[in-house]
Backbone as a chain_set.jsonl record, in Angstrom:
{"seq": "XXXXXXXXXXXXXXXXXXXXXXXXXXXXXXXXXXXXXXXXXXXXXXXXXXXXXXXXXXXXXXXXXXXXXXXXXXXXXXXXXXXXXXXXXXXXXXXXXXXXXXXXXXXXXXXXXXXXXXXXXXXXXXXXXXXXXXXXXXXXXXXXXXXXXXXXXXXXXXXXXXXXXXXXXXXXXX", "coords": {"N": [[-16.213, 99.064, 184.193], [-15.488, 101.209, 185.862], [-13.151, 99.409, 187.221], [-11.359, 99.498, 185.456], [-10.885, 102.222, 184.728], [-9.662, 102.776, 187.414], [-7.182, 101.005, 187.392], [-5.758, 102.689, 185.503], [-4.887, 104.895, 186.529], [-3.036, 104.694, 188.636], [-0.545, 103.756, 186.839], [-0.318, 106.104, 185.47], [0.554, 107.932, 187.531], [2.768, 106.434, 188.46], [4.218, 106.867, 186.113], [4.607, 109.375, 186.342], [5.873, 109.447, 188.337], [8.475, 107.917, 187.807], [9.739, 109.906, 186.055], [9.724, 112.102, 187.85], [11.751, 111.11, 189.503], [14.083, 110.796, 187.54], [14.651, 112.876, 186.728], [15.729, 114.126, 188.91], [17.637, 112.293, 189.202], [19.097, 112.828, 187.253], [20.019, 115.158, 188.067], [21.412, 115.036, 190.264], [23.544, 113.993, 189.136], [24.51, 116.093, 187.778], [25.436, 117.562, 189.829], [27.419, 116.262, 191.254], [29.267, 116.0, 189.293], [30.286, 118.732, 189.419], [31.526, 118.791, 191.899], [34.652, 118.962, 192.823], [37.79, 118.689, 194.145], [39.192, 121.333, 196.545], [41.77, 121.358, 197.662], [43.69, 120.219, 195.826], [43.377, 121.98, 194.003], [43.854, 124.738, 194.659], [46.199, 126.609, 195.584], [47.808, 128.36, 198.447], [49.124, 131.565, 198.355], [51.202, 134.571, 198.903], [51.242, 134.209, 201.419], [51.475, 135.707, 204.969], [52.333, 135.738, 208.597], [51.71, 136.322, 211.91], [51.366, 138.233, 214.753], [48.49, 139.727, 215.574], [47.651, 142.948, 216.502], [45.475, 143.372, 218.541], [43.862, 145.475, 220.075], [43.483, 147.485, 223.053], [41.917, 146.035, 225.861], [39.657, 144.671, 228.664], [40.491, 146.01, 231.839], [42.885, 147.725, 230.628], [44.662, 146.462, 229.455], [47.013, 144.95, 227.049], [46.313, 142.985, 224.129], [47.041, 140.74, 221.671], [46.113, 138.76, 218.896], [46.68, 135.604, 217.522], [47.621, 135.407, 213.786], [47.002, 135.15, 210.092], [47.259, 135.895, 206.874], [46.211, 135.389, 203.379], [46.219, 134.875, 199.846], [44.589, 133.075, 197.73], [45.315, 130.899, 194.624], [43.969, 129.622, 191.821], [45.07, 126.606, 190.464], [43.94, 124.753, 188.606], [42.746, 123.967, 185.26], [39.988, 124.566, 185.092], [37.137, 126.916, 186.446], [36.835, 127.153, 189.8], [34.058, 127.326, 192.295], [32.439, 128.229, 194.782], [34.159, 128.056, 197.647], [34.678, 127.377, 201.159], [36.729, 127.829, 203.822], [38.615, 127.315, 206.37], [40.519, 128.486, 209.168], [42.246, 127.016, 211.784], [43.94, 127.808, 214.772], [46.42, 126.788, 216.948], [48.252, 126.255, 219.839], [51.697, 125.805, 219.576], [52.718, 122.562, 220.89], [50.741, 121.845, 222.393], [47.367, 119.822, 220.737], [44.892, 120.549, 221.375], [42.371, 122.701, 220.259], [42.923, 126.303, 219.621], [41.643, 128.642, 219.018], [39.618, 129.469, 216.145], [38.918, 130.635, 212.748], [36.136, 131.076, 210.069], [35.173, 131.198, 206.835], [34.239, 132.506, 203.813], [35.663, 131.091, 200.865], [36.264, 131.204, 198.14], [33.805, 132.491, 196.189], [30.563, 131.927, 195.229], [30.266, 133.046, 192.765], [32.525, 132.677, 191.533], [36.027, 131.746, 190.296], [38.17, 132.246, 187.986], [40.38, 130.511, 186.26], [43.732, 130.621, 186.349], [43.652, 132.644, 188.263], [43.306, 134.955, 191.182], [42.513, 135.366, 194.612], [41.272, 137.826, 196.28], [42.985, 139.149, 199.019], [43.031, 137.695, 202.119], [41.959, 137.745, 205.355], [42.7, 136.321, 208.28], [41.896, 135.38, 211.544], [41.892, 134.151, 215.333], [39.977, 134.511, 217.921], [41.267, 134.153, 220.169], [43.777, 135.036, 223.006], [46.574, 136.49, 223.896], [47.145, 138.571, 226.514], [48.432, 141.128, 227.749], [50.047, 143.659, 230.558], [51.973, 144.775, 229.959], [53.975, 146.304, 227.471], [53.53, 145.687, 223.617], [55.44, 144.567, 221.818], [56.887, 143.632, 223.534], [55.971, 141.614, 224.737], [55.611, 139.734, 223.121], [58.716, 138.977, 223.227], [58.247, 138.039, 225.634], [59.444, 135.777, 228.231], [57.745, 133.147, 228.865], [56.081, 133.194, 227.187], [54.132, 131.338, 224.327], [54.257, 130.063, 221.272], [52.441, 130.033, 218.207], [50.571, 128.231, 215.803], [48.984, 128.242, 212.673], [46.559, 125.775, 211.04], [45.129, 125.291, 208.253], [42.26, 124.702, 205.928], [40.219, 123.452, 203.544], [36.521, 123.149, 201.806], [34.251, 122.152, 199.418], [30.805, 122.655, 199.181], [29.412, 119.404, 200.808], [31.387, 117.903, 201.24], [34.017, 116.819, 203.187], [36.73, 118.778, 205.3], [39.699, 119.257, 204.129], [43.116, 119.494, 204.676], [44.501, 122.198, 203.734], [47.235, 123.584, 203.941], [50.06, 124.542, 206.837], [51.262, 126.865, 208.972], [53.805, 128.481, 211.121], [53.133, 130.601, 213.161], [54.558, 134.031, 213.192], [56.503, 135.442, 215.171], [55.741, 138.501, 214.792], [54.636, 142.038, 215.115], [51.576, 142.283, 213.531], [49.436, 144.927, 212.033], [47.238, 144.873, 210.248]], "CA": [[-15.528, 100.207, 183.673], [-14.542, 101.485, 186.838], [-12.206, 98.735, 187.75], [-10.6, 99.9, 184.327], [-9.757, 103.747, 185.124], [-8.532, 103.015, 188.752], [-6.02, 100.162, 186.865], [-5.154, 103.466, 184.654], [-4.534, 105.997, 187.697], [-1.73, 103.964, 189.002], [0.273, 104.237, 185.595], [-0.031, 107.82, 185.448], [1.185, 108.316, 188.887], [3.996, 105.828, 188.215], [5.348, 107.477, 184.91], [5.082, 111.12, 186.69], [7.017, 109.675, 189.454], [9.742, 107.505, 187.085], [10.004, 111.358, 185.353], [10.268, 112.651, 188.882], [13.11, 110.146, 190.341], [14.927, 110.435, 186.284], [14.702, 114.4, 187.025], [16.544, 114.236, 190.165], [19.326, 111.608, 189.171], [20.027, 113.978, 186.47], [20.67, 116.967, 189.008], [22.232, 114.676, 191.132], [25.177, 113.284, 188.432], [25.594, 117.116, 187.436], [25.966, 118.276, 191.218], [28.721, 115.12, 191.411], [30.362, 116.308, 188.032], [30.99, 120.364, 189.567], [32.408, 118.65, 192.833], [36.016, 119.192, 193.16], [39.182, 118.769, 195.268], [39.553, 122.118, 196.39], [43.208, 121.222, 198.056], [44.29, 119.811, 194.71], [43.016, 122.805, 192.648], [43.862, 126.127, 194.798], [47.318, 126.92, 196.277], [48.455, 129.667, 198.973], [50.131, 132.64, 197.978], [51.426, 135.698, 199.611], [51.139, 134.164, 203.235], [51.601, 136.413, 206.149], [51.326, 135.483, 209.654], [51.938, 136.963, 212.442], [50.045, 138.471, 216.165], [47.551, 141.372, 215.198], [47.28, 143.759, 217.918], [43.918, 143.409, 218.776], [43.786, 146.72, 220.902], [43.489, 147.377, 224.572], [40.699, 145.003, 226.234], [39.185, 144.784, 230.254], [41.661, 146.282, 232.303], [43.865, 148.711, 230.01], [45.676, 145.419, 229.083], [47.269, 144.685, 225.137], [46.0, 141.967, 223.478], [47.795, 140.124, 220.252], [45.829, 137.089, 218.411], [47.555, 134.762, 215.946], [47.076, 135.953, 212.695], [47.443, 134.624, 208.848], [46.996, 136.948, 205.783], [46.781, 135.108, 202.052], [45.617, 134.726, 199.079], [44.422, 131.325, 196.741], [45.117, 131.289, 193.281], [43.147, 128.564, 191.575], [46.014, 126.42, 189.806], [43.392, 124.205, 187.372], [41.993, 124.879, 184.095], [38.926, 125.199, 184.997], [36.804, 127.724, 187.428], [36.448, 126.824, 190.73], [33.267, 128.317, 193.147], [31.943, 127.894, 196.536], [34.879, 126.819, 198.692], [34.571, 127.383, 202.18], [38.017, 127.971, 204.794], [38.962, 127.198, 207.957], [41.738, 128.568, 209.897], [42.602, 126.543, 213.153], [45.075, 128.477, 215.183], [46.58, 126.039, 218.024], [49.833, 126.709, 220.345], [52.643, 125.095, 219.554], [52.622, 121.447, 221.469], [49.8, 121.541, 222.294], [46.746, 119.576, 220.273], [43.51, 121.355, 221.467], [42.692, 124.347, 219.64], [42.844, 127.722, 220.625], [41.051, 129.845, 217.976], [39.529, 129.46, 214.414], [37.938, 131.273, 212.016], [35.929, 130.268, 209.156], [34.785, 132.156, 205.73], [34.155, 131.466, 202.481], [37.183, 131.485, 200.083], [36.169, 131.109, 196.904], [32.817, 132.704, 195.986], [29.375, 131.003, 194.169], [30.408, 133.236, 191.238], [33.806, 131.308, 190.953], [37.245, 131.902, 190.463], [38.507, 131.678, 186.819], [41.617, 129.346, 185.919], [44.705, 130.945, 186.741], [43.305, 133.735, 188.489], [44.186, 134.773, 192.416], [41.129, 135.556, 195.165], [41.264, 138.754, 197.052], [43.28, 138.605, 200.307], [42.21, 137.199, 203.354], [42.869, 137.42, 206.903], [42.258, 135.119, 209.066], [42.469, 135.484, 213.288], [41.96, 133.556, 215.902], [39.261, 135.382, 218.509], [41.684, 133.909, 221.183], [45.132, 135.465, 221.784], [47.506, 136.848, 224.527], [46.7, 139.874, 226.939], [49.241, 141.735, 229.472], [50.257, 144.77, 230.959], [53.478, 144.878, 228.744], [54.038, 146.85, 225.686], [53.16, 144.55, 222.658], [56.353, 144.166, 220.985], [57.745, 143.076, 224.782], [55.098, 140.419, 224.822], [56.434, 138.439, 221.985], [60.173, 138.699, 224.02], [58.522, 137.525, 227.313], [59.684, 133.655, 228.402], [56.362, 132.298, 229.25], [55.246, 133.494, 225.644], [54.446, 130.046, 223.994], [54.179, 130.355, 219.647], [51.313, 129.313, 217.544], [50.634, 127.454, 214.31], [47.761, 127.529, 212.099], [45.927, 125.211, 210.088], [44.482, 125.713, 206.942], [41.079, 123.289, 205.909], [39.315, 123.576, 202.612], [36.165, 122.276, 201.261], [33.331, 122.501, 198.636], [29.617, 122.22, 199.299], [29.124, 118.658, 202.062], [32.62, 117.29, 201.328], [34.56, 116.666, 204.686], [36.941, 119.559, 205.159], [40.09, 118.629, 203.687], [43.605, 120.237, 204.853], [45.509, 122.799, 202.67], [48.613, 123.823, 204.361], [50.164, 124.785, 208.179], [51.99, 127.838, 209.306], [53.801, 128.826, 212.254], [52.723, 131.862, 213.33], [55.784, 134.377, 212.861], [56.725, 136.439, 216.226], [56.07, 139.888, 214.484], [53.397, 142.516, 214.989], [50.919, 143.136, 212.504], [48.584, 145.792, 212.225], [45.779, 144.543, 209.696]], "C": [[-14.801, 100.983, 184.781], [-13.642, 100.848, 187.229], [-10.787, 99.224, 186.504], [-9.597, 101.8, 184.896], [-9.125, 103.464, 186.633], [-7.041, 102.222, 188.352], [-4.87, 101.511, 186.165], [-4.486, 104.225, 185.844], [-3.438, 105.913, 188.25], [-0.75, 104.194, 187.948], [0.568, 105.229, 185.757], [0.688, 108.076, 186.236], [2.926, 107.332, 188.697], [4.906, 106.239, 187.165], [5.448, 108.758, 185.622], [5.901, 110.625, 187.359], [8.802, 109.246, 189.291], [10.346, 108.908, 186.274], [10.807, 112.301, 186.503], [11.839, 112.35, 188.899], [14.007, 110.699, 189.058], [15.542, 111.975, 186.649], [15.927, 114.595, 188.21], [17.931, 113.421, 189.999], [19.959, 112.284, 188.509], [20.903, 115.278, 187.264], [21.449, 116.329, 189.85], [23.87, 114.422, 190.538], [25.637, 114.841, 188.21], [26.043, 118.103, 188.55], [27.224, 117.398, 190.933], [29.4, 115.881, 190.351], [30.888, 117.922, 188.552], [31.845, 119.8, 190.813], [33.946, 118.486, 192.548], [36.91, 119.075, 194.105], [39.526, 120.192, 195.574], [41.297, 122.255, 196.799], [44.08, 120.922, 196.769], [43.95, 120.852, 193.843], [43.221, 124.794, 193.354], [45.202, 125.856, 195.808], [47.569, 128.193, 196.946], [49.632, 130.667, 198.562], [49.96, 133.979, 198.845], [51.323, 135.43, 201.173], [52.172, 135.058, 203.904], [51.249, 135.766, 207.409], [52.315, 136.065, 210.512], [51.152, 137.391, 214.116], [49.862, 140.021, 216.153], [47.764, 141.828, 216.607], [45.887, 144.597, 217.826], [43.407, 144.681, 220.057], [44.29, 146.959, 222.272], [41.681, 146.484, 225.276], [40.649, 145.402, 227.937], [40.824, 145.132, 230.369], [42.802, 146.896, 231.816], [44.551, 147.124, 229.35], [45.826, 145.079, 227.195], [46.521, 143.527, 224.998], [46.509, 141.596, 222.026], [47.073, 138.935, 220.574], [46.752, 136.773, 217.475], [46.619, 135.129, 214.258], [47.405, 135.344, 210.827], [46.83, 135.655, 208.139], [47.264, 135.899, 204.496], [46.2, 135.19, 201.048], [44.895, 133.292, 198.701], [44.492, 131.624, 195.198], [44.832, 129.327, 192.515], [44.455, 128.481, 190.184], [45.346, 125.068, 188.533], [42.983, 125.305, 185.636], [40.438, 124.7, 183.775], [38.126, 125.766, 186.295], [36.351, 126.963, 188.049], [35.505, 127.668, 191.345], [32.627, 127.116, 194.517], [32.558, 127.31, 197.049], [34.845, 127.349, 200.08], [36.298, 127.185, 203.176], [37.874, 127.785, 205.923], [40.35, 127.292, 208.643], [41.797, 127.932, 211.238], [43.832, 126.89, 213.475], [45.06, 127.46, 216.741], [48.224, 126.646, 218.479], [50.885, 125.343, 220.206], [53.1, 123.892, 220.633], [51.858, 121.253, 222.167], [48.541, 120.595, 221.212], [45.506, 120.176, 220.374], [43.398, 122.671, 220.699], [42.604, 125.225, 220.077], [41.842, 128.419, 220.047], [40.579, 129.038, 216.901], [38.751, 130.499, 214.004], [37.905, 130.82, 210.619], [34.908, 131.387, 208.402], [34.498, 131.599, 204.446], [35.763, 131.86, 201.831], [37.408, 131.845, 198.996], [34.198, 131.592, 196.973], [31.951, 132.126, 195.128], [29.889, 131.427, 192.833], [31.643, 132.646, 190.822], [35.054, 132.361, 191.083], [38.398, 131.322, 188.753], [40.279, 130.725, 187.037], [43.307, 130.707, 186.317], [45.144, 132.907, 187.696], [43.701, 133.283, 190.108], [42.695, 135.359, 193.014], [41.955, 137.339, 195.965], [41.755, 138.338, 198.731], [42.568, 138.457, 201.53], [42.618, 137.238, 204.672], [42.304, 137.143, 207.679], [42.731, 135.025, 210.569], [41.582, 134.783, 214.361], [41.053, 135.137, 217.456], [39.878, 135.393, 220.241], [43.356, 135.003, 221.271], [45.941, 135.674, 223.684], [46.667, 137.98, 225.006], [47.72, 139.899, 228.016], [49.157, 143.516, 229.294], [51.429, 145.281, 229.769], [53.291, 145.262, 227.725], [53.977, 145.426, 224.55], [54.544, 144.026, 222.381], [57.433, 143.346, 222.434], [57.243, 141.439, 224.648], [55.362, 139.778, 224.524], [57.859, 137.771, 222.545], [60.033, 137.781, 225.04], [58.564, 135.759, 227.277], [58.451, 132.865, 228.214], [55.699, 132.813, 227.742], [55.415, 132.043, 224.661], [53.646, 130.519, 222.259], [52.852, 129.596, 219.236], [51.569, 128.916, 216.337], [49.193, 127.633, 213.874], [47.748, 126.778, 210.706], [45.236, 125.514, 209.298], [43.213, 124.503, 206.026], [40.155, 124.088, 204.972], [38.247, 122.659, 202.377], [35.037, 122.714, 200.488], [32.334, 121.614, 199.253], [29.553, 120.942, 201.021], [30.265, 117.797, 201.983], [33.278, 117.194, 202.5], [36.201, 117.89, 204.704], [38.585, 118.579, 204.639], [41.783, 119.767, 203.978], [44.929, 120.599, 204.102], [46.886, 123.316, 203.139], [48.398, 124.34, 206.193], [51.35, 125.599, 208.257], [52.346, 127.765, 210.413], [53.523, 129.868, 212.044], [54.312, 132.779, 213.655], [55.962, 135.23, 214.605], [56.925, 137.882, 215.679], [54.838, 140.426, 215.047], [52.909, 142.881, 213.838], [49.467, 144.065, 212.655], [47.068, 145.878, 211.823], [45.651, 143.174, 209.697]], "O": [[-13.638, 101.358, 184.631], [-12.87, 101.599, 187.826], [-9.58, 99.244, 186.742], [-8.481, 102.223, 185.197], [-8.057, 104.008, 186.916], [-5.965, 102.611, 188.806], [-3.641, 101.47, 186.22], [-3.288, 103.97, 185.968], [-2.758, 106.923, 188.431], [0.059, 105.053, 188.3], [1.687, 105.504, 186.189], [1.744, 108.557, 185.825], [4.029, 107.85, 188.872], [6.122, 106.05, 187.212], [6.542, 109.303, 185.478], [6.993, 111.179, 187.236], [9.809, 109.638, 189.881], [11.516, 108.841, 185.899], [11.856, 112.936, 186.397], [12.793, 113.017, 188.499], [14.993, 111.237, 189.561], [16.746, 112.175, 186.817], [16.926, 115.299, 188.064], [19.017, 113.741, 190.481], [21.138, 112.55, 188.739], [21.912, 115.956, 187.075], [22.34, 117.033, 190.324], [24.948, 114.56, 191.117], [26.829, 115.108, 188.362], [26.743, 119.105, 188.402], [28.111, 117.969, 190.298], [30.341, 116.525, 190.816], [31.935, 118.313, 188.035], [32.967, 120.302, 190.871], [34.194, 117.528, 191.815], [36.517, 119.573, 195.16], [40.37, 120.544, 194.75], [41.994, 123.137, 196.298], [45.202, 121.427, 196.727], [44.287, 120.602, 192.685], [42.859, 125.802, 192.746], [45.183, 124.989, 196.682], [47.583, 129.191, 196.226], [50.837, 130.423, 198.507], [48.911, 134.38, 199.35], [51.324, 136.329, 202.015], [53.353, 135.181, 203.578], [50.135, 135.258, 207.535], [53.469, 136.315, 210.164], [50.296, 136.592, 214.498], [50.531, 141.005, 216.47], [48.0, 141.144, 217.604], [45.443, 145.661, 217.396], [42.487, 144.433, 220.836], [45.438, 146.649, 222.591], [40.543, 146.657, 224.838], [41.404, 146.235, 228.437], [41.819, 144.87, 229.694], [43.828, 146.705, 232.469], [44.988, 147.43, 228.241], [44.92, 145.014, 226.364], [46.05, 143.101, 226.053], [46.234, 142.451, 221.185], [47.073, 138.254, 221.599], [47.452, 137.514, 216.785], [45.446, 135.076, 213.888], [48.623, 135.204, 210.712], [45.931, 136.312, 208.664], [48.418, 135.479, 204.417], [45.186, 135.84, 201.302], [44.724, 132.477, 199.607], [43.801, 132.483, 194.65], [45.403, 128.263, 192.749], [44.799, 129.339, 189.371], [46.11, 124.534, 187.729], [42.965, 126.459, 185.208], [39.843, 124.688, 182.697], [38.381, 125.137, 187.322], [35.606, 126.088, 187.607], [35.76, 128.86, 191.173], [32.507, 125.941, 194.865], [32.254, 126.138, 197.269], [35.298, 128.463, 199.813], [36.891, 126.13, 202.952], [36.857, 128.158, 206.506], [41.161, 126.366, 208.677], [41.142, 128.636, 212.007], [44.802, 126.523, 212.811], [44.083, 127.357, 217.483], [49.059, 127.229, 217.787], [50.761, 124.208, 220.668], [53.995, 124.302, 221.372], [52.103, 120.28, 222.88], [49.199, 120.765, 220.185], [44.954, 120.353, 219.288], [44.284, 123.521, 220.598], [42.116, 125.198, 221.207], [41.034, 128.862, 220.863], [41.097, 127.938, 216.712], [38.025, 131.173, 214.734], [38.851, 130.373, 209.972], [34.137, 132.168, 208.959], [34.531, 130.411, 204.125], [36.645, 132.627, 202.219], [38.338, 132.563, 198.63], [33.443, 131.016, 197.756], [32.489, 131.715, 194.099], [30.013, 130.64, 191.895], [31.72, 132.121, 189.711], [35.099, 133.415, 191.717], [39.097, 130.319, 188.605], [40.968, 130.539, 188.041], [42.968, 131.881, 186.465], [46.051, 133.738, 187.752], [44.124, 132.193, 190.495], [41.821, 135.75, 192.24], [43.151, 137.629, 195.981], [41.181, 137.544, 199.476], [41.575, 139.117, 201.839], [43.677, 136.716, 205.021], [41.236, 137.707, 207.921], [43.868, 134.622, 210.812], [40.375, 134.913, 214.155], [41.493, 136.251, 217.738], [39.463, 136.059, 221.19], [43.945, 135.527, 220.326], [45.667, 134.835, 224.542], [45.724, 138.424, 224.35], [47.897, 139.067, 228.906], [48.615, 144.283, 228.498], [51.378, 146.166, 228.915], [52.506, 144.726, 226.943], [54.406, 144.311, 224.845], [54.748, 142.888, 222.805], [58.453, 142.678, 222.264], [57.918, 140.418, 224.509], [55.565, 138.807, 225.254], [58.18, 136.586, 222.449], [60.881, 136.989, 225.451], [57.99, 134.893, 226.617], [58.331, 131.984, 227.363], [54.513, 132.539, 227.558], [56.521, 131.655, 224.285], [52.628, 131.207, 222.181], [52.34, 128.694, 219.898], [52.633, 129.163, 215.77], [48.273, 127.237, 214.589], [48.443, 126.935, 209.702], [44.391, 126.295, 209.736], [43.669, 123.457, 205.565], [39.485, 125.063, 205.313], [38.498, 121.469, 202.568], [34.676, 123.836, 200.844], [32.496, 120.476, 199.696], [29.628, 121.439, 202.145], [30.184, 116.812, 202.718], [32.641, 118.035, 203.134], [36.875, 117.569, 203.725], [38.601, 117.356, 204.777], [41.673, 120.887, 203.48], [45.936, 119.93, 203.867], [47.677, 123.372, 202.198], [47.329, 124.496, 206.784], [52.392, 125.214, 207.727], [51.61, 127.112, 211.152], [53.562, 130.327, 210.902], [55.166, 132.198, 214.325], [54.825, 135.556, 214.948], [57.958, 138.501, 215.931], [53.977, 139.649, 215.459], [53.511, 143.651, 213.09], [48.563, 143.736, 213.423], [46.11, 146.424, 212.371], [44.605, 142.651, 209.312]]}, "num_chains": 1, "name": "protein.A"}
């Protein structure tokens, strides 16, 4: 009789765990079914860019970073949430980067269908510093332009890139 219930014990443990594993493929197909393209489902609007004037820093000296300002307005029909941004701000012929900054974009609670996100601005922690009035700075020769990159993605997707700006030679303030 004992060789009988240990034969049973095994079963049990094998249907909880076929319940388990069934449990989990389920959560797994309806994680897969919310994943999304966020590049294919949210477009830039209102872009700004520009070189903030990031104050006075060591040494009385100006400082201007590269700067982007935009929106996203989610162009599916149906709500997008949790997308994640990445601005990469690099100098113009160059490849290495200079700057990024990275945020969320789209919030867990979502982003209904033809709706627009709250603007964003996006700067680069790197930037320019002289003695020279700001608005000179931008004039002076040796002043070399920037570009940034723009890199969306949802959840463990590989980041995926949504558009590229030059950076404008103006000052902006926010």
């Amino acid at each position: 009789m004992t060789d009988l219930r240990r034969s049973r014990l095994p079963r049990a443990r094998g249907r909880s765990l076929g319940l388990v594993l069934a449990m989990a493929a389920l959560a797994a197909a309806g994680a897969c079914r919310n994943a999304i393209d966020p590049v294919a489902s949210l477009e830039p609007v209102d872009v700004v860019t520009g070189w903030f004037d990031a104050g006075i820093v060591e040494g009385g000296k100006n400082k201007l970073v590269p700067s982007v300002s935009l929106k996203l307005r989610n162009k599916t029909g149906e709500s997008v949430r949790s997308i994640q941004i990445n601005a990469i701000f690099r100098r113009v012929g160059e490849t290495e980067m200079w700057g990024e900054h990275f945020g969320w974009a789209v919030p867990r609670e979502g982003l209904a269908p033809g709706e627009v996100t709250k603007e964003m601005v996006l700067q680069s922690a790197l930037g320019y510093t002289s003695d020279t009035p700001r608005l000179l700075m931008l004039q002076n020769s040796q002043f070399v332009d920037a570009k940034v990159e723009l890199f969306l993605k949802q959840g463990s997707q590989v980041w995926a890139k949504l558009a590229e700006y030059p950076i404008q030679r103006q000052l902006l303030t926010r």
